[in-house]
C-alpha positions in Angstrom: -51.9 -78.0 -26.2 -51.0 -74.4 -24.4 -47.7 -73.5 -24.5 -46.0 -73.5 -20.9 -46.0 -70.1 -19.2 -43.9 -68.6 -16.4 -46.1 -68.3 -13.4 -45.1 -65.1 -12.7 -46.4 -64.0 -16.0 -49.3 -66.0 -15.4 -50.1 -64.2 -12.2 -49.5 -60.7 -13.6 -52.0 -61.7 -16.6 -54.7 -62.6 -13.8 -53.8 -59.4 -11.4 -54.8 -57.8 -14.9 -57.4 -59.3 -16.2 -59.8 -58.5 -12.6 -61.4 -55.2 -11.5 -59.6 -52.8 -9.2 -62.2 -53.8 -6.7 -61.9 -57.9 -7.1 -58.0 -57.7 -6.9 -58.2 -55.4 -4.0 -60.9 -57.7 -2.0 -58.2 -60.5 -2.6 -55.4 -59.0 -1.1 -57.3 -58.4 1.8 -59.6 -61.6 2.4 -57.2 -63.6 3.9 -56.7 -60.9 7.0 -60.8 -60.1 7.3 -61.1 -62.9 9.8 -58.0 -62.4 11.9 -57.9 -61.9 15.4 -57.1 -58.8 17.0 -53.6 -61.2 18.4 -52.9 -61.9 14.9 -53.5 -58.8 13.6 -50.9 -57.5 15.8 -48.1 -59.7 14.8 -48.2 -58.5 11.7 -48.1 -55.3 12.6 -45.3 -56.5 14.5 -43.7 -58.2 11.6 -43.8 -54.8 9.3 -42.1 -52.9 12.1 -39.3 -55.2 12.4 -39.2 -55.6 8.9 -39.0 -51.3 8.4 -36.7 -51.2 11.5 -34.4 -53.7 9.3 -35.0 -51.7 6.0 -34.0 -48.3 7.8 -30.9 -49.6 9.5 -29.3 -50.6 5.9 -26.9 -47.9 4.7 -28.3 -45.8 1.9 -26.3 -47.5 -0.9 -27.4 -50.6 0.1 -30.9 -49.7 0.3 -30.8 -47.9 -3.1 -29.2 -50.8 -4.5 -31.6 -53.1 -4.0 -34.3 -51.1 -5.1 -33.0 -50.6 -8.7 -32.4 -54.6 -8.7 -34.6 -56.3 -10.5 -35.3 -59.9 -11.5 -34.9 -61.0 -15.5 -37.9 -61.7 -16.7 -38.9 -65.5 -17.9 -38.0 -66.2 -22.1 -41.5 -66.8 -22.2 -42.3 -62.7 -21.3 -41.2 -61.2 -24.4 -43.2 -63.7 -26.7 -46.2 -63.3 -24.7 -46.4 -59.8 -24.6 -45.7 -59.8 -28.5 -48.4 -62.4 -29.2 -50.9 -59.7 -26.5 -49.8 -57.0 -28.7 -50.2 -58.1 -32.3 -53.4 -57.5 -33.9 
């Protein structure tokens, strides 16, 4: 039986495990067949999105860059077990 693993570690092992090309033509294949209507709301969407980002103050802004998520127990023994001969 495998041992449970933390999907997000899980995802970042696939993301790495595929060429440049593949995970690039997977980020974009949902939006090949969009409509030039839908293709404009989210164009929309990132605009209101950067218009929100740019009116946080700095600090705020800065602050939740450096934040960052703990990684799942699971990370450190998996990248130990990847990295042992």
């Amino acid at each position: 039986m495998r041992p449970a693993i933390d999907p997000r570690v899980q995802r970042f092992l696939e993301i790495h495990s595929v060429s440049e090309r593949d995970a690039v033509e997977a980020d974009v294949a949902d939006h090949r067949d969009q409509t030039p209507a839908e293709r404009w709301q989210v164009l929309v969407t990132l605009c209101r999105t950067l218009s929100w980002w740019q009116s946080r103050p700095q600090e705020e802004r800065e602050r939740m860059l450096d934040s960052r998520d703990l990684p799942h127990p699971s990370y450190l023994e998996i990248v130990r077990r990847l990295r042992s001969p």
